[in-house]
KOLDREN-812444 format. One line per field, with one value per residue: residue in three letters; residue number from 0; x, y, z of N, C-alpha, C in turn. Coordinates in Angstrom, 1 decimal, padded with zeros to 4 digits, m for minus. Layout:
aa	(ALA|...)
i	(NUM|...)
nu	(X|...)
nv	(Y|...)
nw	(Z|...)
cau	(X|...)
cav	(Y|...)
caw	(Z|...)
cu	(X|...)
cv	(Y|...)
cw	(Z|...)
REM end
This chain:
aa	(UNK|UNK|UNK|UNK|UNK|UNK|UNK|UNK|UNK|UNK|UNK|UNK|UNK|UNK|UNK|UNK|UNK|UNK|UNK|UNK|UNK|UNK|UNK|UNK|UNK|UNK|UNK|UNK|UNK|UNK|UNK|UNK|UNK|UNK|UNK|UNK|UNK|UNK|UNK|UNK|UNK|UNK|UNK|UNK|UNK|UNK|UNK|UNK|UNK|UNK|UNK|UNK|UNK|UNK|UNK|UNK|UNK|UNK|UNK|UNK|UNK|UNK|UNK|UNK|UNK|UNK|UNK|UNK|UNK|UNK|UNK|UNK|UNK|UNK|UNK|UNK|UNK|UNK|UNK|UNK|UNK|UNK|UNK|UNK|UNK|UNK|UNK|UNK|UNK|UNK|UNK|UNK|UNK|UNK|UNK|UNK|UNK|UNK|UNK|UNK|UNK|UNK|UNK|UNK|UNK|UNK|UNK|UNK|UNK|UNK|UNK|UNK|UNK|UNK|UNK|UNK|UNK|UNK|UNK|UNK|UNK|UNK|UNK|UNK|UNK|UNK|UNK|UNK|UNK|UNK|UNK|UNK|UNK|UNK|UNK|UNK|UNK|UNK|UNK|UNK|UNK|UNK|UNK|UNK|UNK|UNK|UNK|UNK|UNK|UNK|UNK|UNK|UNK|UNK|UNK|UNK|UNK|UNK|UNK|UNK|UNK|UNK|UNK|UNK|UNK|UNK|UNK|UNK|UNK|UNK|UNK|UNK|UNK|UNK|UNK|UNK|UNK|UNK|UNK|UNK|UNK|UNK|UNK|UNK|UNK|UNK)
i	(0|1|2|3|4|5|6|7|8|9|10|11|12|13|14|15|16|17|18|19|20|21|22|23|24|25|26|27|28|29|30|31|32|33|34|35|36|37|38|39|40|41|42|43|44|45|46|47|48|49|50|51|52|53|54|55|56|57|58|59|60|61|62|63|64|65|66|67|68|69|70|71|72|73|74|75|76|77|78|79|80|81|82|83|84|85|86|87|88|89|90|91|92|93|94|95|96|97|98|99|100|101|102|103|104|105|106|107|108|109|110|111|112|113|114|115|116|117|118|119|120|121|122|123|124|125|126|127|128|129|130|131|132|133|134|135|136|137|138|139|140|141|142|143|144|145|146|147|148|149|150|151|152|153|154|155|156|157|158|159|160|161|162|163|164|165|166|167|168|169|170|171|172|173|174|175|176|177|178|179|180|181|182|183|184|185)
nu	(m002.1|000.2|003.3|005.2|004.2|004.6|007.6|008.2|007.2|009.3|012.0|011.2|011.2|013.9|015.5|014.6|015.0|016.9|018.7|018.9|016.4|014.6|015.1|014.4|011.4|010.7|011.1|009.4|006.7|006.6|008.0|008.5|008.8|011.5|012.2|011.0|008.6|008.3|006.0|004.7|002.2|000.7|m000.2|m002.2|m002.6|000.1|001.4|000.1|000.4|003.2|003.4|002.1|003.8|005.8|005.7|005.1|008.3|009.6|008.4|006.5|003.7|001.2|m000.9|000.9|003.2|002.0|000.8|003.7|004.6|002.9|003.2|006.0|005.4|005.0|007.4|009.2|007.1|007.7|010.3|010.3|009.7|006.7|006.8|006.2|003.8|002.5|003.2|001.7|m000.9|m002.3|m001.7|m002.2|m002.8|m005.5|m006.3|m005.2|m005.8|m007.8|m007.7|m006.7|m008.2|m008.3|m005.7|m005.0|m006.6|m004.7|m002.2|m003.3|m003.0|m000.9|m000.5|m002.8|m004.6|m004.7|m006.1|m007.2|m008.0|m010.8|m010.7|m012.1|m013.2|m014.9|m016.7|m015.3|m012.7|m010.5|m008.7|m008.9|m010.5|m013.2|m011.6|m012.5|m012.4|m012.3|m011.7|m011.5|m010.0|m008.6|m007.2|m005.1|m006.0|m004.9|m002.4|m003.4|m003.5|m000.5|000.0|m001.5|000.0|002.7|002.2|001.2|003.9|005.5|003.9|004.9|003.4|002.2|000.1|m002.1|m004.3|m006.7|m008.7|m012.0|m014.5|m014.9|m014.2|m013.7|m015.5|m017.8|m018.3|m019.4|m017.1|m014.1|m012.9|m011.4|m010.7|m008.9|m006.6|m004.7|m002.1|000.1|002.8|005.9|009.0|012.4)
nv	(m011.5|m009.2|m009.6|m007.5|m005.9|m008.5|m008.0|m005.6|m005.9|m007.4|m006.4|m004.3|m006.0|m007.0|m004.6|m003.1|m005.2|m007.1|m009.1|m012.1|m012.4|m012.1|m014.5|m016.3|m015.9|m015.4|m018.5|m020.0|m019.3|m019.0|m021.2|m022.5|m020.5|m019.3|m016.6|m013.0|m012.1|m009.4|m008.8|m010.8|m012.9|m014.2|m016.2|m014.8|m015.5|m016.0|m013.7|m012.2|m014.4|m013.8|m011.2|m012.1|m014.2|m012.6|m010.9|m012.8|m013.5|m011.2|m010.1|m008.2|m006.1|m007.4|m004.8|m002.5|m003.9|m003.8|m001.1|m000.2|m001.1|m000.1|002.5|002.4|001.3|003.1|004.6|002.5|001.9|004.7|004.4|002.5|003.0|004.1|006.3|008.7|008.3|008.2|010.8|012.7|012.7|014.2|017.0|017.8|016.2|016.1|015.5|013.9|011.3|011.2|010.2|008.1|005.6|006.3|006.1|003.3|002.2|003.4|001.4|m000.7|m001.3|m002.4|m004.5|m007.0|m008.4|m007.2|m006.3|m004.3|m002.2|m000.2|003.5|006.5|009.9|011.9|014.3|016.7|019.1|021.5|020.7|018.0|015.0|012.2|008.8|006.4|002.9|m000.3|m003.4|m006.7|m008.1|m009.7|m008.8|m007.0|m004.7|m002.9|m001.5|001.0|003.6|004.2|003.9|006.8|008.3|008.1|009.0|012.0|012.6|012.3|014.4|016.5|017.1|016.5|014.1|012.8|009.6|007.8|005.0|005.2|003.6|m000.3|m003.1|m005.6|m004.9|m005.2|m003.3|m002.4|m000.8|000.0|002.8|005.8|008.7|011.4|013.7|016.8|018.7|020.4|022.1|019.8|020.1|020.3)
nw	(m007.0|m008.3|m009.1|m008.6|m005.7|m004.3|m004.6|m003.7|m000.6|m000.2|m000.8|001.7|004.0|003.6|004.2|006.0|008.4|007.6|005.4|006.0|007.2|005.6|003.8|005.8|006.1|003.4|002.9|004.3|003.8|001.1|m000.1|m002.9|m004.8|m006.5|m007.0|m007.3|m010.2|m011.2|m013.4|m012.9|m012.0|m008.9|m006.0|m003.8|m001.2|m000.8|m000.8|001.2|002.9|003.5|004.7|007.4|008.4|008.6|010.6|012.7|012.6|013.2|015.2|015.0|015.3|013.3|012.0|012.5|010.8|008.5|007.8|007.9|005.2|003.8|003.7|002.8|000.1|m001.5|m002.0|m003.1|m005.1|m006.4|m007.3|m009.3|m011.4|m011.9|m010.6|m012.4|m013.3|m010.9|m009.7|m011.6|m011.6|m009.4|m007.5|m005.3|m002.4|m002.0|m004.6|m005.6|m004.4|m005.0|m007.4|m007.7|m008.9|m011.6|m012.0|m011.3|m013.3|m015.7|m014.9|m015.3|m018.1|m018.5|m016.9|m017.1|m015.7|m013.4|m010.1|m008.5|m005.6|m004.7|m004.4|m003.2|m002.5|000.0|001.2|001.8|002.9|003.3|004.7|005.4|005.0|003.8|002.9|001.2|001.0|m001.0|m001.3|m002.9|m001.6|001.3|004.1|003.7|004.1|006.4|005.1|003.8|005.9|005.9|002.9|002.5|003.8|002.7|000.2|000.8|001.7|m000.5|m002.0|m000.3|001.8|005.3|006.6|008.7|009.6|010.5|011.0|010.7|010.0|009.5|007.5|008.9|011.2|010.6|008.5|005.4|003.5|004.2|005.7|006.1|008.1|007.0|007.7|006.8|005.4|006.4|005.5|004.9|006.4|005.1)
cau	(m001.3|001.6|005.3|005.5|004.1|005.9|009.2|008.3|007.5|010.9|012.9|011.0|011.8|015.6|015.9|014.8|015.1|018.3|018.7|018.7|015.4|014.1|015.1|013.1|010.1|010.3|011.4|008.6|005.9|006.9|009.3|008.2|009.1|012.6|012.5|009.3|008.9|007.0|005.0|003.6|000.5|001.2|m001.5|m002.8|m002.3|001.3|001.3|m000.6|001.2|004.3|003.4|001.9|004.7|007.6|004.6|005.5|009.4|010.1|007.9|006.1|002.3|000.2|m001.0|002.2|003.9|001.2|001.1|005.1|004.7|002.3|004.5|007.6|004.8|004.9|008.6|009.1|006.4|008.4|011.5|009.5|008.8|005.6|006.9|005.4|002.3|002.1|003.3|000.6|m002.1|m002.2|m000.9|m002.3|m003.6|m007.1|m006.4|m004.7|m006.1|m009.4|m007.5|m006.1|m008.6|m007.8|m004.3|m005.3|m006.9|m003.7|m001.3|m004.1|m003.0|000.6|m001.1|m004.3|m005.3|m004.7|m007.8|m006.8|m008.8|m011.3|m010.4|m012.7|m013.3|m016.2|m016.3|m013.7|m012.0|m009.4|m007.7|m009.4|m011.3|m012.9|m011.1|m013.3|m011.4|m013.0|m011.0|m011.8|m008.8|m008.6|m006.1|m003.9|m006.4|m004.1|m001.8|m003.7|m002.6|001.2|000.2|m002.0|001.4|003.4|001.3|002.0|005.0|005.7|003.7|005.7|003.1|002.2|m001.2|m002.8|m005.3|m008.1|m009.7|m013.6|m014.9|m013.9|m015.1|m013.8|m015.9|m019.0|m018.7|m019.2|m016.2|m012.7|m013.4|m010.7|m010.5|m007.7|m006.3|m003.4|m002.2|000.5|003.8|007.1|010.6|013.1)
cav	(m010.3|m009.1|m009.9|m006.0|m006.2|m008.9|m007.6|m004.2|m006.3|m008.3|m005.3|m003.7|m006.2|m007.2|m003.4|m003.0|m006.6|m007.7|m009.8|m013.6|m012.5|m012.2|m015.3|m017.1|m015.3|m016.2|m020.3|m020.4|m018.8|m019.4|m021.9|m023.3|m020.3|m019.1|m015.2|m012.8|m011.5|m007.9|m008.3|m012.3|m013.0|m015.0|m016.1|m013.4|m016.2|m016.0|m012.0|m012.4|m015.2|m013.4|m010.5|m012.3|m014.8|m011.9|m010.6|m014.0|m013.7|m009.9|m009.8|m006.7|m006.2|m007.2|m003.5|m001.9|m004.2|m003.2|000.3|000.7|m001.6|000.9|003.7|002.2|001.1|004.5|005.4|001.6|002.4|006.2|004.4|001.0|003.1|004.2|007.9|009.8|008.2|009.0|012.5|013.2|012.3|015.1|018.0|018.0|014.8|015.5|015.4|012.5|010.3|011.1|009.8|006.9|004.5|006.5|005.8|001.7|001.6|003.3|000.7|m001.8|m000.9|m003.0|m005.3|m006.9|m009.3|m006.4|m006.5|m003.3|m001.9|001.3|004.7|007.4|010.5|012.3|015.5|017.0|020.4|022.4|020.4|016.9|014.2|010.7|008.3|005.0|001.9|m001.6|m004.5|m007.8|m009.2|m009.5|m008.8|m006.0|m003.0|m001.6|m000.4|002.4|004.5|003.8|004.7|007.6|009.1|008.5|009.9|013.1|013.2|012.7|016.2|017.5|017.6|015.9|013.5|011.9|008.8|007.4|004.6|005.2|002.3|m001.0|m004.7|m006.4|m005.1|m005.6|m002.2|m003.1|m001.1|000.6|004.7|006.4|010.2|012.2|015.1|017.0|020.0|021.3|021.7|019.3|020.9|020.3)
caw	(m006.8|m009.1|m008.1|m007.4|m004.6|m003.5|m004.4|m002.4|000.6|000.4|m000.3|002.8|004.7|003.8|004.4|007.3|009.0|007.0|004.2|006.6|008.3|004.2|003.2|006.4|005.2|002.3|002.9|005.2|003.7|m000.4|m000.8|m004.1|m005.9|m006.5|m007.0|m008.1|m011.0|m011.1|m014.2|m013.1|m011.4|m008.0|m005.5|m002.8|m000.2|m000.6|m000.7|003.0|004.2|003.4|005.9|008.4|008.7|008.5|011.7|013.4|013.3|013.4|016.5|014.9|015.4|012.1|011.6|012.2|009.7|007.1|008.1|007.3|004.0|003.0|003.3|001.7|m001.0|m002.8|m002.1|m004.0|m006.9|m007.9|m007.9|m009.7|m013.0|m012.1|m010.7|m013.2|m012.9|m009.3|m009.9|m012.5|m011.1|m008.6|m006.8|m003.6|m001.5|m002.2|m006.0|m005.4|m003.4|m006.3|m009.0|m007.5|m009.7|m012.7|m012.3|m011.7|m014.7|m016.7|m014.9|m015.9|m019.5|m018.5|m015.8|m017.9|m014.4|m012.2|m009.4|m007.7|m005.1|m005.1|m003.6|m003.2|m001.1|000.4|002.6|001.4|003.3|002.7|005.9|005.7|003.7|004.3|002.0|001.1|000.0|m001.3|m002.3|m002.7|m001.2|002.2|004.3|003.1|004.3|006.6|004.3|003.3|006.4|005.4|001.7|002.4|004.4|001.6|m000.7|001.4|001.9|m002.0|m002.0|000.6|003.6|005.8|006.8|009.7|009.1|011.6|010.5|011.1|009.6|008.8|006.7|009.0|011.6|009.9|007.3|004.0|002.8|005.1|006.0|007.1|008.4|007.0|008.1|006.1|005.6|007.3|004.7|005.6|006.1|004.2)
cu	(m000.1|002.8|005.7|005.6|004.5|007.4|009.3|008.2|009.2|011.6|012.6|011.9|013.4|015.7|015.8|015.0|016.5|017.6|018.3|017.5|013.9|013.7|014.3|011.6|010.2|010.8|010.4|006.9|005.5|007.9|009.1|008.5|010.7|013.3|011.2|009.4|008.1|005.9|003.9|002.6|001.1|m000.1|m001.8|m002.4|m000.6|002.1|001.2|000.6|002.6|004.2|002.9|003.1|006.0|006.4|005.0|007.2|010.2|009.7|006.7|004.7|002.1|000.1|000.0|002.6|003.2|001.1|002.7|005.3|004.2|003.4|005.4|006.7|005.3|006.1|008.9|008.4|007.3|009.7|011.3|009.4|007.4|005.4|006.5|004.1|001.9|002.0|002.3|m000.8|m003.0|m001.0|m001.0|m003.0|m004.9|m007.4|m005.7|m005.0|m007.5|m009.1|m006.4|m007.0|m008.3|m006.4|m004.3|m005.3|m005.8|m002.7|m002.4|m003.9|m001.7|000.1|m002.3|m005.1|m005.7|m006.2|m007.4|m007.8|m009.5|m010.8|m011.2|m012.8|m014.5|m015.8|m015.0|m013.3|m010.8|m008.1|m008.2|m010.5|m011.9|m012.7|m011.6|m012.3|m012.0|m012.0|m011.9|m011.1|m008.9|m007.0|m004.6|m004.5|m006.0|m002.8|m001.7|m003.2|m001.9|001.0|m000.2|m000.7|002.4|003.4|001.6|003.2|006.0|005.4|004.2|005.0|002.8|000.6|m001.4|m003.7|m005.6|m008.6|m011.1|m014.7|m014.1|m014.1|m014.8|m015.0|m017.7|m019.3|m018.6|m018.0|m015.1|m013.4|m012.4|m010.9|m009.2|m007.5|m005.0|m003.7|m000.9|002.4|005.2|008.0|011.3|013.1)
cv	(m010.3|m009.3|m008.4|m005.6|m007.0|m008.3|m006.5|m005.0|m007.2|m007.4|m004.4|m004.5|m006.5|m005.8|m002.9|m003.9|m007.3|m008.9|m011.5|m013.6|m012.4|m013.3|m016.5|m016.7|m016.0|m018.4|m020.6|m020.0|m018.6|m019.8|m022.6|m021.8|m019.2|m017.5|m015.1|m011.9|m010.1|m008.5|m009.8|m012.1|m013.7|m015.1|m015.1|m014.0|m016.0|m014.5|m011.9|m013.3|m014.6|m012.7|m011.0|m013.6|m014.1|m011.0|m011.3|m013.8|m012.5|m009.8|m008.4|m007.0|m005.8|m005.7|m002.9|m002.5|m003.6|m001.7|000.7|m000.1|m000.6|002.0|003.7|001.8|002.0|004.9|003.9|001.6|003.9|005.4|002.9|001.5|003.7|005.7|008.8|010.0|008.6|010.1|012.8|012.8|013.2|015.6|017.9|016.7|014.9|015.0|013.9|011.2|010.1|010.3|008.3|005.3|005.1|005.8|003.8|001.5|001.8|001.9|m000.6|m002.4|m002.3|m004.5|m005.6|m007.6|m008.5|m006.5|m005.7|m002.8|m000.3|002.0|005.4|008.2|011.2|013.6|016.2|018.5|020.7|021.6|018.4|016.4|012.7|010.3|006.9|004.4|000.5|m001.9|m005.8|m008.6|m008.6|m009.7|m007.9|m004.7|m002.1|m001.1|000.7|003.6|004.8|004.8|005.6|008.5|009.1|008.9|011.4|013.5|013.2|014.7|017.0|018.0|016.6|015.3|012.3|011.0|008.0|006.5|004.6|004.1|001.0|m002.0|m005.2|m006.6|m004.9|m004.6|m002.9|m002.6|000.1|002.2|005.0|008.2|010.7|013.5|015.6|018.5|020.8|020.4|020.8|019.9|019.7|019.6)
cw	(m007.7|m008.1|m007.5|m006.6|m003.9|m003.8|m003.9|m001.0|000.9|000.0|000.9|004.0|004.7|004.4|005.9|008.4|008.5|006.5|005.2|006.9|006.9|003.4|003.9|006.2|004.1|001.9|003.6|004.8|001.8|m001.0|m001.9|m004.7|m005.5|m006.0|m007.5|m009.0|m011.0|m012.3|m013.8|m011.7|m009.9|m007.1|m004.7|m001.8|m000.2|m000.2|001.1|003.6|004.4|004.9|007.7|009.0|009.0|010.2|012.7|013.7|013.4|015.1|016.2|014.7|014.0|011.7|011.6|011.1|008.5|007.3|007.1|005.9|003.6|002.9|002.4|000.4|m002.0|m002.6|m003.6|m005.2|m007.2|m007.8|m009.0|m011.1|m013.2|m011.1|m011.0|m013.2|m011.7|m009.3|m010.5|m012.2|m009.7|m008.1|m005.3|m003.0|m002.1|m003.3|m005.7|m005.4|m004.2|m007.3|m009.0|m008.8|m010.6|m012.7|m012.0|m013.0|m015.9|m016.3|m015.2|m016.9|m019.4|m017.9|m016.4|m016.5|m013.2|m011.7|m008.7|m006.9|m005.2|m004.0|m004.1|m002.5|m001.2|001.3|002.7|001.5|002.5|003.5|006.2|004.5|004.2|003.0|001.9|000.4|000.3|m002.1|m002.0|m002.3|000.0|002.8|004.5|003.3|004.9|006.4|004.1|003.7|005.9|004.0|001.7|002.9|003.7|000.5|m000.6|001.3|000.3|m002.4|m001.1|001.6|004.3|005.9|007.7|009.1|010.3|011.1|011.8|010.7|009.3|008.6|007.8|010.8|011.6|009.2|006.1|003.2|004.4|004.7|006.6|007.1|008.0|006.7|007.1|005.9|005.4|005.8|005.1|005.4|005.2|002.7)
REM end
């Protein structure tokens, strides 16, 4: 996993948890390395252990934690440098959420190790869509929620997510139902 991703989860949590409840996270869960860099490689185990150890001393249920990582994911990538690419990649969720492996393979271009996971959709209304997602890393699938909601609310509406499938309970890849639609104020 790139350092990106860890340095969005430890700015999630100092931010929302304060800065002391960051640094036992991280002494407890990767004390061999000092700081993270965005563009370096790091293990996946340490990515995971991260969240499930800041799970352990926040008190906050596993899925929730990854739920609201997701979210702050994509506010953290447009302010990360990679804004534009978000933006351009669609208008509206469904366009979006289609061109999500396109837009892997350009940040690929920067990231040559990157092992990102697939996104795809299926069934796709005017008010809803199912949104398929396969990685090979375990661990980090409920995210998606989180980031399909801030996906949204980048475009300025809003969106529900259901998961209807799911690896780990014996689907071969994550299904979720999402709903969207309805414009946000202000």
């Amino acid at each position: 996993m790139y350092g990106m991703v860890n340095l969005a989860i430890q700015e999630f949590i100092s931010q929302r948890f304060g800065d002391p409840v960051w640094q036992d996270i991280k002494k407890r869960a990767a004390p061999d390395i000092s700081h993270f860099l965005t563009m370096e490689q790091y293990p996946d185990d340490v990515t995971v252990g991260m969240v499930n150890v800041a799970a352990e001393i926040t008190g906050e249920k596993l899925p929730s934690l990854l739920d609201a990582i997701g979210e702050f994911w994509v506010e953290f990538a447009l302010r990360s440098g990679y804004g534009e690419l978000l933006r351009i990649i669609g208008t509206t969720l469904p366009e979006t959420l289609s061109n999500l492996d396109n837009m892997h393979t350009r940040v690929g271009l920067s990231f040559p190790d990157l092992k990102p996971p697939s996104f795809w959709c299926t069934e796709v209304t005017d008010h809803s869509l199912i949104l398929h997602y396969q990685s090979e890393r375990e661990g980090l699938g409920q995210m998606v929620p989180g980031t399909v909601r801030g996906l949204a609310a980048m475009l300025n509406t809003t969106a529900s997510v259901q998961q209807i499938a799911d690896r780990e309970d014996g689907a071969d890849h994550n299904r979720y139902l999402v709903t969207f639609g309805t414009e946000r104020e202000g």
